[in-house]
Wavefront OBJ file of the C-alpha trace (Angstrom):
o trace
v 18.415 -42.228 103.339
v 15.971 -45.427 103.646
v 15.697 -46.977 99.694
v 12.146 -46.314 99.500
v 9.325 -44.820 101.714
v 7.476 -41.489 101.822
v 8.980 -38.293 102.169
v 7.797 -34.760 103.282
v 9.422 -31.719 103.186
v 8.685 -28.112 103.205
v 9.917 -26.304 99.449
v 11.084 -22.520 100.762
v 11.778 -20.851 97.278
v 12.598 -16.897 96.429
v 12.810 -15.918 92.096
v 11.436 -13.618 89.472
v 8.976 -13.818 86.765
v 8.626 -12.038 83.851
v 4.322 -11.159 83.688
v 1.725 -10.006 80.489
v -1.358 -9.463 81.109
v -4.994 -8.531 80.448
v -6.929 -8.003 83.646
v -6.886 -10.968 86.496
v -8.385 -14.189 84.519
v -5.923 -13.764 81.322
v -2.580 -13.328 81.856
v 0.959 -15.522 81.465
v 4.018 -15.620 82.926
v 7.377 -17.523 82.856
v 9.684 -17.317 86.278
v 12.729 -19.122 87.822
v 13.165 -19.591 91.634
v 16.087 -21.207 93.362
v 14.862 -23.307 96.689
v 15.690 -25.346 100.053
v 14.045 -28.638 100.687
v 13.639 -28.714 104.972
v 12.190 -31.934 106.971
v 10.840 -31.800 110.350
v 12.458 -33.222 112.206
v 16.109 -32.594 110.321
v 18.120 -35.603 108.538
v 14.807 -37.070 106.654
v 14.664 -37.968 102.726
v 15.591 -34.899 101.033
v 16.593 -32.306 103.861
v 18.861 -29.821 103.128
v 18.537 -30.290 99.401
v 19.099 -27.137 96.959
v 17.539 -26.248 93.797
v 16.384 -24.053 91.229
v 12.897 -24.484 89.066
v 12.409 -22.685 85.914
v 8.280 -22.569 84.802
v 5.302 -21.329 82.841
v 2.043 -20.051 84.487
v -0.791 -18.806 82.761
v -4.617 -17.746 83.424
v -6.893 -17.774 80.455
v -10.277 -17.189 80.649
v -10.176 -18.264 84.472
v -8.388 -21.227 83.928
v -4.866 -21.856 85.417
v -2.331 -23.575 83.418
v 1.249 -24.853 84.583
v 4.220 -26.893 83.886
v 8.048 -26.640 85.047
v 11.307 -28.233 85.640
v 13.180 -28.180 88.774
v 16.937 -29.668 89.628
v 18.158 -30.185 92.965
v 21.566 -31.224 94.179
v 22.224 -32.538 97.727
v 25.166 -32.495 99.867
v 26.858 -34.955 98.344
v 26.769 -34.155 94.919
v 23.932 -35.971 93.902
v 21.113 -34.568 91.823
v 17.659 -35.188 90.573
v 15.286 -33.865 88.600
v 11.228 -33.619 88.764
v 8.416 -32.302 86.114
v 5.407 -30.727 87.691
v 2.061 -29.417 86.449
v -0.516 -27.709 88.159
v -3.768 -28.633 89.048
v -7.062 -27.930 87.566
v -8.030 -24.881 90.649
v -4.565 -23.605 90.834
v -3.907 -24.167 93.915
v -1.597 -26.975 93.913
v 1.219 -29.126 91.841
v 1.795 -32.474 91.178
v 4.995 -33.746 89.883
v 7.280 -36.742 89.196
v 11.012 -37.825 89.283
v 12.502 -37.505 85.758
v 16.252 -38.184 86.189
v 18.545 -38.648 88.618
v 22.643 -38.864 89.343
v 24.500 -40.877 91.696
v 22.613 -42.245 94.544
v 19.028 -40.649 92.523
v 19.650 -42.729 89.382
v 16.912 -44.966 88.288
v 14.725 -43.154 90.952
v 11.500 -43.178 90.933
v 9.142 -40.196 92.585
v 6.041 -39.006 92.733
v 4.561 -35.998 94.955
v 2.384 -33.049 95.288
v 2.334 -29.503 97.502
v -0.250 -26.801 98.238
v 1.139 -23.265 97.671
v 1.595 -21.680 100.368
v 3.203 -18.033 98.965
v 4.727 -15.601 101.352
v 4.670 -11.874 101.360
v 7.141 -10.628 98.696
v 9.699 -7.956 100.183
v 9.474 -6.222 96.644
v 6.795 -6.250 93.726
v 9.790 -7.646 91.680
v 10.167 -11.192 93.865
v 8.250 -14.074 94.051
v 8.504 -15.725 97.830
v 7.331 -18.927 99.200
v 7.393 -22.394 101.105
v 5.445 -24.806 100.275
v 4.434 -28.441 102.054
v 5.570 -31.524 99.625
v 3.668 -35.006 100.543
v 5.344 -38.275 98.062
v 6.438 -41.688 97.399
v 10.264 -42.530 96.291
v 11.977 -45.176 95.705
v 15.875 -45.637 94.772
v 17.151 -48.657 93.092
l 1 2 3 4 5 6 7 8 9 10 11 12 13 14 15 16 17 18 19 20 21 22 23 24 25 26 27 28 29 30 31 32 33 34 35 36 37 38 39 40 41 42 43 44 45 46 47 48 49 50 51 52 53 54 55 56 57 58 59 60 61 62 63 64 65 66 67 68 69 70 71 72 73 74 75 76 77 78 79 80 81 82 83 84 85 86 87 88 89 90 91 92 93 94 95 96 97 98 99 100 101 102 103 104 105 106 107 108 109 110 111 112 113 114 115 116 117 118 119 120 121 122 123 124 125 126 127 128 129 130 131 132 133 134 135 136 137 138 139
């Protein structure tokens, strides 16, 4: 993996969340996936890394609010950490490197994705991969 550069990978994730609501512009819910980071084509900065995200989504009065925490752990052992928040429409995150092990330490990261959510095979699961565009460098 190059020591700096951009990266893009697509974020396939699969999890739960727990919902309350109030008709479709209030409502809140808390969830945790577990993901795969792919590039195309394979071997790029952060292929084949795993991870789970835990988060908090809400809609109140129209107006989507996010934040969560997501770890990931490569092949090698090596982890890192990011903090993401959602944008003002919903439709997107942005998020930033927060800590990092091994080859990640000192790293710094910043990104964004689209959602891009899949059909759910139950009611119960939340499905999706997502496109990730960003900036890292290691030390």
């Amino acid at each position: 993996m190059p020591r700096e550069g951009n990266f893009e990978f697509t974020f396939c994730s699969i999890g739960d969340g727990k919902i309350m609501s109030s008709g479709d512009q209030v409502f809140a819910s808390h969830y945790a996936v577990a993901a795969n980071l792919l590039t195309q084509p394979a071997g790029k900065a952060f292929d084949r890394t795993s991870g789970v995200c835990r988060g908090v989504y809400a809609k109140l009065n129209g107006h989507p609010q996010e934040f969560g925490v997501c770890e990931f752990i490569d092949a090698d052992g090596d982890q890192w950490w990011m903090e993401y928040h959602g944008n003002a429409e919903g439709s997107g995150r942005t998020y930033t490197g927060v800590h990092g092990t091994g080859k990640y330490d000192g790293m710094t990261l910043k990104g964004g994705y689209t959602l891009d959510f899949w059909p759910s095979a139950t009611k119960d699961l939340i499905q999706a991969c997502n496109p990730n565009k960003g900036t890292y460098k290691l030390r």
